[in-house]
N, CA, C and O of each residue as an XYZ file, in Angstrom:
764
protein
N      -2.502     19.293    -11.009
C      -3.305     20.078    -11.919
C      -4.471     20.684    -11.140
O      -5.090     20.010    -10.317
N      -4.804     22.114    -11.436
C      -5.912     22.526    -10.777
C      -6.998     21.846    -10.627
O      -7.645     21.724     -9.588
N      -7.289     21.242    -12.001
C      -8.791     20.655    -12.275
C      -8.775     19.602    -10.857
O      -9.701     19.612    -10.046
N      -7.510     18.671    -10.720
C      -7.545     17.727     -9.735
C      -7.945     18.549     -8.385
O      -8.692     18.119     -7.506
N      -7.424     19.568     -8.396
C      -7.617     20.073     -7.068
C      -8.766     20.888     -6.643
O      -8.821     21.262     -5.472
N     -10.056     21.320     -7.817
C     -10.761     21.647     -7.601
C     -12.141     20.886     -7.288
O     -13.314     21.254     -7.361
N     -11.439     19.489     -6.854
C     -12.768     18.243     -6.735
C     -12.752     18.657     -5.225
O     -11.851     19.196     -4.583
N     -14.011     18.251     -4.833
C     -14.254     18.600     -3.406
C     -14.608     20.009     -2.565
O     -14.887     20.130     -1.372
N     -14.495     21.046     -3.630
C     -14.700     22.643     -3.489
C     -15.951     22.699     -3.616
O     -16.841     21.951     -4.021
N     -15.883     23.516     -3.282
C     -17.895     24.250     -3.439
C     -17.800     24.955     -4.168
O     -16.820     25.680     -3.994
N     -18.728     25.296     -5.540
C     -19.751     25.932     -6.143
C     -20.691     26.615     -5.918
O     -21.859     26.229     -5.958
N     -20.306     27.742     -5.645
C     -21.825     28.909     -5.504
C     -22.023     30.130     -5.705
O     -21.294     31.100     -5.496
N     -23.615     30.003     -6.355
C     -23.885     31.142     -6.473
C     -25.380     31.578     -5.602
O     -26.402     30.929     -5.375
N     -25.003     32.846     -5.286
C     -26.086     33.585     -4.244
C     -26.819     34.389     -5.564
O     -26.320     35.083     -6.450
N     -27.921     34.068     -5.350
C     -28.737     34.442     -6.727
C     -30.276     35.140     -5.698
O     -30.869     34.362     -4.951
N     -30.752     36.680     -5.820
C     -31.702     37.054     -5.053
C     -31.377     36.743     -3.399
O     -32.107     35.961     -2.789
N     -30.472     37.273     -2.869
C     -30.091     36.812     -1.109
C     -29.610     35.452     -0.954
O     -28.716     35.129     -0.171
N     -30.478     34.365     -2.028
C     -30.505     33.031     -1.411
C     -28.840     32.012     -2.249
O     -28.520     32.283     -3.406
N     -28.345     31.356     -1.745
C     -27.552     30.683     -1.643
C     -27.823     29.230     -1.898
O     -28.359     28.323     -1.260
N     -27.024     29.400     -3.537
C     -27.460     28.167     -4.637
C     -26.080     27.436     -4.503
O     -25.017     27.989     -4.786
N     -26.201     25.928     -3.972
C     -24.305     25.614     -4.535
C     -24.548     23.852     -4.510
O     -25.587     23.205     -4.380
N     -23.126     23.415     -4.694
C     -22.531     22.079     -5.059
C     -21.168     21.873     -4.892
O     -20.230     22.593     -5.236
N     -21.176     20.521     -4.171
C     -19.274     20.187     -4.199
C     -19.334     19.861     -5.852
O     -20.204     19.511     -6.650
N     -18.196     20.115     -5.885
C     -17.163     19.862     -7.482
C     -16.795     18.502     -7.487
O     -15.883     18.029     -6.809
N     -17.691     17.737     -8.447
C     -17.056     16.497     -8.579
C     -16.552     15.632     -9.659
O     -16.309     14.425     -9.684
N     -16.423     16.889    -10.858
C     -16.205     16.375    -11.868
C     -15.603     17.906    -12.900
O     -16.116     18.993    -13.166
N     -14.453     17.330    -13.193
C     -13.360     18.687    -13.857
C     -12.899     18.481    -14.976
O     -12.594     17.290    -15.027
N     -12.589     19.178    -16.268
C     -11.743     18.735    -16.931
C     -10.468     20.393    -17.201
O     -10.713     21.550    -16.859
N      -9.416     19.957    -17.778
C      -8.338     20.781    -17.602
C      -8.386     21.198    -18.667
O      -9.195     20.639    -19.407
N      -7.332     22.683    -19.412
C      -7.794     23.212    -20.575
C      -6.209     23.966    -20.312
O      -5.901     24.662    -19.345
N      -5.262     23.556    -21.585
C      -3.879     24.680    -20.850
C      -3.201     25.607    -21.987
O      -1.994     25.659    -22.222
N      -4.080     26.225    -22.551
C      -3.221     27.239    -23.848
C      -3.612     26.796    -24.872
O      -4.270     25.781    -25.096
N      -3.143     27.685    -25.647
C      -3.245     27.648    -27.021
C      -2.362     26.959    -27.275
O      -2.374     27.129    -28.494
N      -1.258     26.026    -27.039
C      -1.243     24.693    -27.817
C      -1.801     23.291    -27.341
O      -1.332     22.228    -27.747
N      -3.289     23.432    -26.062
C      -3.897     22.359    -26.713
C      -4.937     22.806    -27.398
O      -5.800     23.672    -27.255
N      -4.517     21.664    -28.511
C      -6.064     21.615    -29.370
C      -7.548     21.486    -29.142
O      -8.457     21.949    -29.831
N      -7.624     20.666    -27.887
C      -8.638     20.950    -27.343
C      -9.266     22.203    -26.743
O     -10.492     22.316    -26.724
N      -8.472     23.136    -26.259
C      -8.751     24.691    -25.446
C      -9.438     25.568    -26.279
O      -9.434     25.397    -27.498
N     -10.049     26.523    -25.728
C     -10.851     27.619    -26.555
C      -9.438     28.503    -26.992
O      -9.386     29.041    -28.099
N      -8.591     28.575    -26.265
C      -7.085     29.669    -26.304
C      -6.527     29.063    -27.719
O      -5.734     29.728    -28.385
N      -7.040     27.575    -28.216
C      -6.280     27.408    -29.590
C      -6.332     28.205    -30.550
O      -5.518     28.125    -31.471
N      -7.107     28.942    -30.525
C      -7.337     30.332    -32.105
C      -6.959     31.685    -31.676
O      -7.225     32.758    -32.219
N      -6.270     31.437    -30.571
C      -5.494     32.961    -29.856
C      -6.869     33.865    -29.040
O      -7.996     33.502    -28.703
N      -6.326     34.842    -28.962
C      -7.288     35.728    -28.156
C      -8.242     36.548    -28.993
O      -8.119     37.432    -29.841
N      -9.131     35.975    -28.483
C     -10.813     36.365    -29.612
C     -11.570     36.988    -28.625
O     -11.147     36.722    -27.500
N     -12.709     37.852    -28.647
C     -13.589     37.981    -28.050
C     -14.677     37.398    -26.779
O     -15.346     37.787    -25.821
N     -14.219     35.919    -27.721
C     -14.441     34.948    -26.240
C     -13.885     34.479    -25.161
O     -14.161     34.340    -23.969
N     -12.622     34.173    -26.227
C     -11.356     34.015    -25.207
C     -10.501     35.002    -23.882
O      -9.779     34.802    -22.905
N     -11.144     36.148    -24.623
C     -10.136     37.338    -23.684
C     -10.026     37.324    -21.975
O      -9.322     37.895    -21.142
N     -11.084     36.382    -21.956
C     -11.382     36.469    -19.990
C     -10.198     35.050    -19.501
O      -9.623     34.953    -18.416
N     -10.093     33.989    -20.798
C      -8.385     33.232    -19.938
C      -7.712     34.074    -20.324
O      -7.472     34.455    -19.178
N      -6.946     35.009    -21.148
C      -5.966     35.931    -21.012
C      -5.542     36.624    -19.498
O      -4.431     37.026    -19.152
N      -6.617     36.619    -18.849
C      -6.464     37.620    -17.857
C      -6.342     37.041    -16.694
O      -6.034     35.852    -16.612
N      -6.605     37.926    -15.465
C      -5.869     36.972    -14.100
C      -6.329     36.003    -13.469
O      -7.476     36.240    -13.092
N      -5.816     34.631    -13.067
C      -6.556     33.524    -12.280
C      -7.805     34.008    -11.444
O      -7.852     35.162    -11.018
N      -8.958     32.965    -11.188
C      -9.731     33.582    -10.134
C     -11.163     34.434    -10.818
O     -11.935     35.118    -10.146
N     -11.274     34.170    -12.411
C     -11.627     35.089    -13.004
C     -13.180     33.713    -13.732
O     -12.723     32.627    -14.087
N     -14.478     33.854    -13.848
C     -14.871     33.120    -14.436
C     -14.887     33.213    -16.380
O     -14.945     34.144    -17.185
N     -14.822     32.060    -16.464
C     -15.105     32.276    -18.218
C     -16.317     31.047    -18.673
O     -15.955     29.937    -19.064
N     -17.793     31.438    -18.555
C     -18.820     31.400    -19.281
C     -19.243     31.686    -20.318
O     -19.498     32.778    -20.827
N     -19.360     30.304    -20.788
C     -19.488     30.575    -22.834
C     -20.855     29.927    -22.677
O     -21.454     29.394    -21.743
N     -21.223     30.287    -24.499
C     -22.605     29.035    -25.199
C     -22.592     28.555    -25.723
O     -22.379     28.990    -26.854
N     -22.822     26.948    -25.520
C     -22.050     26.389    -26.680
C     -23.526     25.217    -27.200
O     -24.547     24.865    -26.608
N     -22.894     24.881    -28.714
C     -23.854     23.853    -28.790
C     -25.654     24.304    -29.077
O     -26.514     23.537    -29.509
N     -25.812     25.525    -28.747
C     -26.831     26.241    -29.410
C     -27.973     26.026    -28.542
O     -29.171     26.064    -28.822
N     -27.292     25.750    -27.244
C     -28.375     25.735    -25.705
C     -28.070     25.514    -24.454
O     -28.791     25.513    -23.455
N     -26.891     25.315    -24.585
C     -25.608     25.678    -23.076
C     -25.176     26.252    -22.733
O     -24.259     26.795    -23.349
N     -25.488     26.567    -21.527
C     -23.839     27.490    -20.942
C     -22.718     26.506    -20.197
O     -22.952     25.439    -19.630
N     -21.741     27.013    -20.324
C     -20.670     25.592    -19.939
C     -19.904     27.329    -18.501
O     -19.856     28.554    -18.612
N     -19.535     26.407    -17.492
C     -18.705     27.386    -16.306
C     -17.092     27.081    -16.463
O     -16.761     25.906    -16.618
N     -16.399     27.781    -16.439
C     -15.146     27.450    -16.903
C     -14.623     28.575    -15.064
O     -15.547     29.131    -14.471
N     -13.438     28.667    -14.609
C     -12.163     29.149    -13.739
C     -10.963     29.278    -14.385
O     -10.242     28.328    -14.688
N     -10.720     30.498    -14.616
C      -9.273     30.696    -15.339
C      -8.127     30.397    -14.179
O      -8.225     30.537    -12.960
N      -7.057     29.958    -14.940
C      -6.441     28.817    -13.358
C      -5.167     29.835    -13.556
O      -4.859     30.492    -12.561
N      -4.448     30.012    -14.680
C      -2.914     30.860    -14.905
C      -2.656     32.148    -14.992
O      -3.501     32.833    -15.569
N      -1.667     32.686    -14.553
C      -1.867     34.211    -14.918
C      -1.610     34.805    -15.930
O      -1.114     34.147    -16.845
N      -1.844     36.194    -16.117
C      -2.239     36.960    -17.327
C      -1.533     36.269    -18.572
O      -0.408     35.792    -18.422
N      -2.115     36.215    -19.676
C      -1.341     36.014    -20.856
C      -0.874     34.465    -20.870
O       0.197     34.133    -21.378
N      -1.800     33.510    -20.245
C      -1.523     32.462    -20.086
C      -3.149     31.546    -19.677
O      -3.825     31.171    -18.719
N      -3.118     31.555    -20.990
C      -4.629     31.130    -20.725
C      -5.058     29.733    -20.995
O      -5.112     28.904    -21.903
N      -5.404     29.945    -19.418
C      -5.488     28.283    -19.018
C      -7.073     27.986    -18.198
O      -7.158     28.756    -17.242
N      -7.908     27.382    -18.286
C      -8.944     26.989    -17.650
C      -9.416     25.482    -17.231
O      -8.660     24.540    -17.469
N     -10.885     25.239    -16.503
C     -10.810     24.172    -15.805
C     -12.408     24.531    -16.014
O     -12.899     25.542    -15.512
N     -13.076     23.709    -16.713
C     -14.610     23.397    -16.968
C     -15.124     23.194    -15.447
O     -14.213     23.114    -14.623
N     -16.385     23.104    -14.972
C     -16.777     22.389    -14.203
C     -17.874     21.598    -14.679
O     -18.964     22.028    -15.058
N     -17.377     20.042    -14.611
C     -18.402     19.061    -15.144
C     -19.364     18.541    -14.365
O     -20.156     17.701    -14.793
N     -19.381     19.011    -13.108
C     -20.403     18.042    -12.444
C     -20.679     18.867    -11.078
O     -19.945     19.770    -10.675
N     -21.377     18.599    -10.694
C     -21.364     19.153     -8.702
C     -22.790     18.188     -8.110
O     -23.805     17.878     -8.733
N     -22.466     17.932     -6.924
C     -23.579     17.179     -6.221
C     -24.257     18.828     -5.401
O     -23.684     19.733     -4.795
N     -25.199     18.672     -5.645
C     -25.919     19.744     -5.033
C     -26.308     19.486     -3.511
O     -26.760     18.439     -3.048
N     -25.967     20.954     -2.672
C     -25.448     20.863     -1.182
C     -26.301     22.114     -0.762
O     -26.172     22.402      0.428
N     -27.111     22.885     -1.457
C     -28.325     24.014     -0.520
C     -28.138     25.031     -2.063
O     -27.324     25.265     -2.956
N     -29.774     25.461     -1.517
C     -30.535     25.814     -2.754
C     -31.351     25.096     -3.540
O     -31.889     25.481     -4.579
N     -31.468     23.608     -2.812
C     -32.174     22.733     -3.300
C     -33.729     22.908     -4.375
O     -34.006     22.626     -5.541
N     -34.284     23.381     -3.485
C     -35.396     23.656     -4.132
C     -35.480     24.886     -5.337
O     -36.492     25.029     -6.023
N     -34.737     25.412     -5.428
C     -34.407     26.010     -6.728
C     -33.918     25.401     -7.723
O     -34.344     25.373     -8.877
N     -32.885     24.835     -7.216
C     -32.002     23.671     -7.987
C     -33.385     22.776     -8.699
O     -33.565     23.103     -9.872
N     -34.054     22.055     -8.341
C     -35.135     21.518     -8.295
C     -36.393     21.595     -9.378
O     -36.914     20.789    -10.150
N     -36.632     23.168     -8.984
C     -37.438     24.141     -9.920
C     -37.252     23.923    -11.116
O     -38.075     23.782    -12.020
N     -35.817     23.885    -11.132
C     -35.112     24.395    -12.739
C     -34.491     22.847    -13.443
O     -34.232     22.586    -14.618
N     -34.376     21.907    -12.087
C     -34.000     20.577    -13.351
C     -35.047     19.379    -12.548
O     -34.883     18.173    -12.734
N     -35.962     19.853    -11.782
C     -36.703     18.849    -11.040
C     -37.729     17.560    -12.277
O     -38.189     16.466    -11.948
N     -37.795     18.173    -13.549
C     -38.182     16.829    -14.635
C     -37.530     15.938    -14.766
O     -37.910     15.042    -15.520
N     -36.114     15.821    -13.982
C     -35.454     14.721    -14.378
C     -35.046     13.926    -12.931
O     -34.788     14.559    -11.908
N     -35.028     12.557    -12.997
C     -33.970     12.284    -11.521
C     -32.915     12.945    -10.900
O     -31.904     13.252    -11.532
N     -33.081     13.227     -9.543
C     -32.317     14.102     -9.050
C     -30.348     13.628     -8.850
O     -29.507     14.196     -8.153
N     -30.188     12.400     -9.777
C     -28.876     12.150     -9.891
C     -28.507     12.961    -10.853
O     -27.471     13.626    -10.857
N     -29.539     12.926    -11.899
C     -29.274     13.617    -13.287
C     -28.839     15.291    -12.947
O     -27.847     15.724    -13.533
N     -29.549     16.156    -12.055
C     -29.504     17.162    -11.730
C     -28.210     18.051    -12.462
O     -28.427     19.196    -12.861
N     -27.284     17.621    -12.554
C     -25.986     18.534    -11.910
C     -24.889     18.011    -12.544
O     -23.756     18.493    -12.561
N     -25.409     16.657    -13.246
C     -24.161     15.677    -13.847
C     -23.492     16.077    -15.218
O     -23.077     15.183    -15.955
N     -23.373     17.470    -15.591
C     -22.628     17.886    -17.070
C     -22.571     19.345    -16.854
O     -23.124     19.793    -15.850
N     -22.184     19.856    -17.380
C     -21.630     21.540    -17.446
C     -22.257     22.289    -17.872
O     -22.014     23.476    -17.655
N     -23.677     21.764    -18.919
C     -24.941     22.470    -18.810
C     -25.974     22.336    -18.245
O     -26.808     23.238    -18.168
N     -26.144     20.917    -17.629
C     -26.736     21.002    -16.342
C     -26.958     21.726    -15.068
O     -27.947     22.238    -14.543
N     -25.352     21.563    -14.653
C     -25.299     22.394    -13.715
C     -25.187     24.108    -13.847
O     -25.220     25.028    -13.030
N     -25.080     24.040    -14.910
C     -25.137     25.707    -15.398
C     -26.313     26.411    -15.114
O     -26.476     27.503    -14.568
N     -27.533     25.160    -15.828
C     -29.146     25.642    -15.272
C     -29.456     25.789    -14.376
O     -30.109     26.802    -14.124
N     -29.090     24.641    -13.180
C     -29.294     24.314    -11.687
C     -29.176     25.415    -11.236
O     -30.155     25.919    -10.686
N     -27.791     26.225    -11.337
C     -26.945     27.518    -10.452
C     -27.578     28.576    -10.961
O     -27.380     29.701    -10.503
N     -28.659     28.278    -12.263
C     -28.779     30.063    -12.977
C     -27.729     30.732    -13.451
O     -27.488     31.933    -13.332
N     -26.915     29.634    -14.170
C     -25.638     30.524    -14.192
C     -26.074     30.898    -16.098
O     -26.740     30.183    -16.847
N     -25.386     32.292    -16.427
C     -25.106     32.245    -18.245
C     -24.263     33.631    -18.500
O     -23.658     34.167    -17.571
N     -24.266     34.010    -19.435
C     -23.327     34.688    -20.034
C     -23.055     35.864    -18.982
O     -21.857     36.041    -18.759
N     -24.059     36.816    -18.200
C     -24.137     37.643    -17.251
C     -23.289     37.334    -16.580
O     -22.716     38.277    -16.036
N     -22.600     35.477    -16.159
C     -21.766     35.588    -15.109
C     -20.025     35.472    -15.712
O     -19.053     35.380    -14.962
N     -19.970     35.504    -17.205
C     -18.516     35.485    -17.677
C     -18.339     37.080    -17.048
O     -19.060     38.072    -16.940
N     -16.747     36.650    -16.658
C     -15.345     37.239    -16.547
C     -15.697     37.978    -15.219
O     -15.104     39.044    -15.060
N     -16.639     37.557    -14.151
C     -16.467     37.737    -13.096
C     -15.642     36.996    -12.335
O     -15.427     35.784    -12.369
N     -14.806     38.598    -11.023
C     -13.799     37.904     -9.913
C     -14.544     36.798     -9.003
O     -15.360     37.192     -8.169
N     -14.346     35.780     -9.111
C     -14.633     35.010     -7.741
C     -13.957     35.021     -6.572
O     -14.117     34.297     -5.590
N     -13.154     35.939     -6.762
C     -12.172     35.616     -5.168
C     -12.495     36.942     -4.634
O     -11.645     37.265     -3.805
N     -13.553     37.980     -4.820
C     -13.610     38.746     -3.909
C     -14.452     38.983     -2.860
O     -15.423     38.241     -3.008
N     -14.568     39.669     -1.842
C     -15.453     39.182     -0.959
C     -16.895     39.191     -0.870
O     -17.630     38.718     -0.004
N     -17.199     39.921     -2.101
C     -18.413     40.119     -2.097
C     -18.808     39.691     -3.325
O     -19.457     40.483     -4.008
N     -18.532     38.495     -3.804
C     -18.820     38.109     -5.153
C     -20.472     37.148     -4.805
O     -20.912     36.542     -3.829
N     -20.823     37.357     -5.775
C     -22.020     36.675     -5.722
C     -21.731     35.118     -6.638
O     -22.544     34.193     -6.649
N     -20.833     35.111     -7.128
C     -19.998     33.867     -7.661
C     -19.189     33.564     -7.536
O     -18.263     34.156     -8.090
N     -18.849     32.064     -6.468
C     -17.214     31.956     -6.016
C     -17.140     30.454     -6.071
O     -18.205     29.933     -6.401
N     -16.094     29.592     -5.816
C     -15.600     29.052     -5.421
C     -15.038     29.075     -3.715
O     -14.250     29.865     -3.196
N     -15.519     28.298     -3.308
C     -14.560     27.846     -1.812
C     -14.818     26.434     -1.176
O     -15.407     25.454     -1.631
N     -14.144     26.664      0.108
C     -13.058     25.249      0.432
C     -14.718     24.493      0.576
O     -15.860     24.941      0.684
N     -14.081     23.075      0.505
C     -15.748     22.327      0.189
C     -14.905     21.075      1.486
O     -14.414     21.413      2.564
N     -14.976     19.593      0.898
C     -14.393     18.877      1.780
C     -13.340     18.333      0.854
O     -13.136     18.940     -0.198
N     -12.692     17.312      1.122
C     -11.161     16.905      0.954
C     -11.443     15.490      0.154
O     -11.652     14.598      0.976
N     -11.489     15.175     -0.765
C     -11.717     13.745     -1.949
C     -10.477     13.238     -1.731
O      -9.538     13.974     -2.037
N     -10.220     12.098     -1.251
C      -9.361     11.298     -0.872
C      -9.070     10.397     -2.887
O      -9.981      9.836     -3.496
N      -7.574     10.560     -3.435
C      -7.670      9.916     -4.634
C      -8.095      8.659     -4.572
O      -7.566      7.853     -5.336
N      -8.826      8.343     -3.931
C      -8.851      6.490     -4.498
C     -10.192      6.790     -4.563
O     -10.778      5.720     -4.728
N     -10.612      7.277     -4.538
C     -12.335      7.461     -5.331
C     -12.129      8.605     -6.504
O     -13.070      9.204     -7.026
N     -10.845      8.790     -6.804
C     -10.905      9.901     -7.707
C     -10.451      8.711     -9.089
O      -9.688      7.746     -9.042
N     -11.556      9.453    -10.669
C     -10.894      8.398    -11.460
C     -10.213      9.482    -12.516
O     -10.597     10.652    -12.504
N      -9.265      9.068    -13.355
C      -9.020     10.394    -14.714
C      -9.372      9.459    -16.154
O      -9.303      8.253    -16.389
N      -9.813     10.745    -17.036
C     -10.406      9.992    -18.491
C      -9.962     11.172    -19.382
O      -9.817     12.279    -18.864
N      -9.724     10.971    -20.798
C      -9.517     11.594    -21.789
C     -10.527     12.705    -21.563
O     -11.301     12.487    -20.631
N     -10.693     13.897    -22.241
C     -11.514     14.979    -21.612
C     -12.974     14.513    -22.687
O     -12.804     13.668    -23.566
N     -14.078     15.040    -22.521
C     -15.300     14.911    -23.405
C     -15.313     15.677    -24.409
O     -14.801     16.796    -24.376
N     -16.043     15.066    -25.697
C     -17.118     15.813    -26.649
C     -15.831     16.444    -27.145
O     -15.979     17.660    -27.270
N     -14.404     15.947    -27.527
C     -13.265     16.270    -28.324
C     -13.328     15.325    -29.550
O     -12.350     14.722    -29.989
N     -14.859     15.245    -30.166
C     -14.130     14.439    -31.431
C     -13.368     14.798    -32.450
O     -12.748     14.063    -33.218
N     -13.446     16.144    -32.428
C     -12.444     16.780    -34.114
C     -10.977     16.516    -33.781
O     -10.111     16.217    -34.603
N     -10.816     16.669    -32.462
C      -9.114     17.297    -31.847
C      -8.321     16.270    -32.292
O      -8.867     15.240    -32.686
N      -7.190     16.367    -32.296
C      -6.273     15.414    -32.451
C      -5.558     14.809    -31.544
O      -5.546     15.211    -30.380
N      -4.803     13.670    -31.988
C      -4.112     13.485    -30.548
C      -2.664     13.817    -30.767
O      -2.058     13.954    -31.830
N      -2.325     13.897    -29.771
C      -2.401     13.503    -28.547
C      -3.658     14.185    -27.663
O      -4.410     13.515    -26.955
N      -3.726     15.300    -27.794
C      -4.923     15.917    -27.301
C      -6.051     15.101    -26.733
O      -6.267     14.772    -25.566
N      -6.760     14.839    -27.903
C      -8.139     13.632    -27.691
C      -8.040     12.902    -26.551
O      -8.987     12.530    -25.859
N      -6.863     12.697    -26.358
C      -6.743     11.290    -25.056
C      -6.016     11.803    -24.167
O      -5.572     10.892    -23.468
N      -5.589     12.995    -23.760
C      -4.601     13.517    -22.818
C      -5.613     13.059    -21.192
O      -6.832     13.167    -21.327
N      -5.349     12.814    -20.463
C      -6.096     11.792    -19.471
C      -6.534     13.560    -18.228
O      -6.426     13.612    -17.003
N      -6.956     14.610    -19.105
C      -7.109     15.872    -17.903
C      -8.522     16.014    -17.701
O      -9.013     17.133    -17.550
N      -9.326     14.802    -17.685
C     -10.939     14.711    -17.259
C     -10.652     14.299    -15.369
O      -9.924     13.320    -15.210
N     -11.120     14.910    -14.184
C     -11.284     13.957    -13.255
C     -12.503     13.852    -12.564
O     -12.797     14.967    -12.131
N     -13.010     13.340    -12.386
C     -14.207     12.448    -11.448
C     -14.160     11.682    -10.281
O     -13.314     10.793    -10.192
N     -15.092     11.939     -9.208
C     -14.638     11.862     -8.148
C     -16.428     10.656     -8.168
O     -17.602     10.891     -8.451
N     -15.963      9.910     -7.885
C     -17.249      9.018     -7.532
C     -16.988      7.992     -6.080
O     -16.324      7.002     -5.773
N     -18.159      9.120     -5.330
C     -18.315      8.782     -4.095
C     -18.740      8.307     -3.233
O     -19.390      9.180     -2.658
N     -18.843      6.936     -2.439
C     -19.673      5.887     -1.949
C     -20.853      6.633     -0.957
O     -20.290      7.228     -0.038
N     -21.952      6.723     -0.919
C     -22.470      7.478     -0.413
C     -22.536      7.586      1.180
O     -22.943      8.655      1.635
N     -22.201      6.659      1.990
C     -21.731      6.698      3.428
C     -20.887      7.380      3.787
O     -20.757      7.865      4.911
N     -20.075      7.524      2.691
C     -18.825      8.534      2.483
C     -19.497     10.025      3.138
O     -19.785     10.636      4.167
N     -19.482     10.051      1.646
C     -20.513     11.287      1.652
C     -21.142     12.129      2.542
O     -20.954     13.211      3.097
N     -21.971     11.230      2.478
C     -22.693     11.654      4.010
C     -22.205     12.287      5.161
O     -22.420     13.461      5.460
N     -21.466     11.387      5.869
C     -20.550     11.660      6.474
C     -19.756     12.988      6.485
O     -19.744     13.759      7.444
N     -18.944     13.218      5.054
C     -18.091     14.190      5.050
C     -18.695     15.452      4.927
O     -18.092     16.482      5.231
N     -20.237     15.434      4.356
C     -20.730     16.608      3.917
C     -21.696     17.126      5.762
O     -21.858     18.332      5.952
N     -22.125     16.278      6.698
C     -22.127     16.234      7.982
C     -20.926     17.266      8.500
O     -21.192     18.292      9.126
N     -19.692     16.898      8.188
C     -18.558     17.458      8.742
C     -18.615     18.929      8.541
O     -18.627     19.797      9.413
N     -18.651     19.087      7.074
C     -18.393     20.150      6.878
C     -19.595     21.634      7.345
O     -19.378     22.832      7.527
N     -20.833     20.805      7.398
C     -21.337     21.810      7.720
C     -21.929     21.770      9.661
O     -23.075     22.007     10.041
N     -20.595     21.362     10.652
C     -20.715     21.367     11.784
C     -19.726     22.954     12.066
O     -19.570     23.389     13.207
C-alpha cells in the first residue's frame, strides 16, 4: 500500500526561498468510493475532484472547523484514492516550524495532520497541486528507508460514524523510531 511506502519520505515545502520539511512517519490509506471511510464515498464533489485526477497531485481540505489535513492522490484518473499524512519528524526549517507550533513540546510539533499542516504553512492554497514537478514548491521525495519492525499498523483515526468493516480496516501506519536509529539514518542521508 502506498501509505506503507510513503513512511520514511520527506515532506516539503519551500515557502519564501526557505526550505520547510519532515520524514513521513505516520500515514493512513483512503481507496474509493467504496470505503466508507474516504472523502470519494459521496462521489465526485467539489472537494473531491483533485482524487479524481492524476497520482502525484495534492488534496488539502478543512476539516473540523480549524484544520487543514495534507492528503497525495496515489491512483490514476477516475480512481480516487489518497494517503493522509499523519505525522512527520521535522528535518530543516526548524525555526519556522518552531515559530508556528513552538507553545507546545517539540515532540508534539508535527504529531497529527493538523499539526503538521501548521508547521509546513500548508492550507487550502496548496490543494490540487503537482508535486512531482520540478519546480514545485510542494513535493514529496526520497527521505530514508524504515525498516518494518519499527513499523506498527492500526485501524485508521477519528472514523467513529463509519462502519465496519471500514472502522477497523488496519490502513493506519506508524513508524516509531528508536532514536539512535534515527540519528544515525537521518546523518546518512544528509552526507
Amino acid at each position: 500500500m502506498v501509505a506503507r511506502e510513503l513512511l520514511g519520505c520527506k515532506l516539503v515545502h519551500i515557502e519564501n526561498g526557505k526550505k520547510i520539511s519532515g520524514i513521513i512517519i505516520e500515514s493512513e490509506g483512503y481507496c474509493g468510493e467504496t470505503d466508507l471511510g474516504c472523502h470519494a464515498k459521496a462521489g465526485r464533489t467539489k472537494r473531491t475532484s483533485v482524487m479524481y485526477g492524476p497520482p502525484g497531485f495534492s488534496f488539502v481540505y478543512f476539516t473540523y472547523g480549524n484544520h487543514w489535513m495534507f492528503n497525495t492522490v496515489t491512483r490514476e484518473v477516475d480512481q480516487p484514492e489518497a494517503v493522509l499524512i499523519r505525522g512527520i519528524i521535522p528535518t530543516e526549517g526548524i525555526d519556522i516550524i518552531e515559530s508556528r507550533r513552538g507553545k507546545q513540546p517539540r515532540k508534539l510539533w508535527t504529531d497529527g495532520p493538523g499539526k503538521l499542516a501548521q508547521a509546513l504553512g500548508l492550507n487550502g492554497e496548496h490543494n490540487n497541486l503537482d508535486l512531482t514537478t520540478g519546480d514545485a514548491t510542494l513535493f514529496i521525495e526520497k527521505g530514508i528507508s524504515i525498516p518494518n519492525r519499527f513499523v506498527t499498523t492500526s485501524p485508521r483515526i477519528g472514523l467513529y460514524s463509519v462502519p465496519e468493516p471500514w472502522k477497523s480496516i488496519p490502513w493506519r501506519y506508524l513508524a516509531k523510531l528508536p532514536e539512535e536509529w534515527l540519528s544515525k539514518n537521518l546523518l546518512e542521508e544528509h552526507k
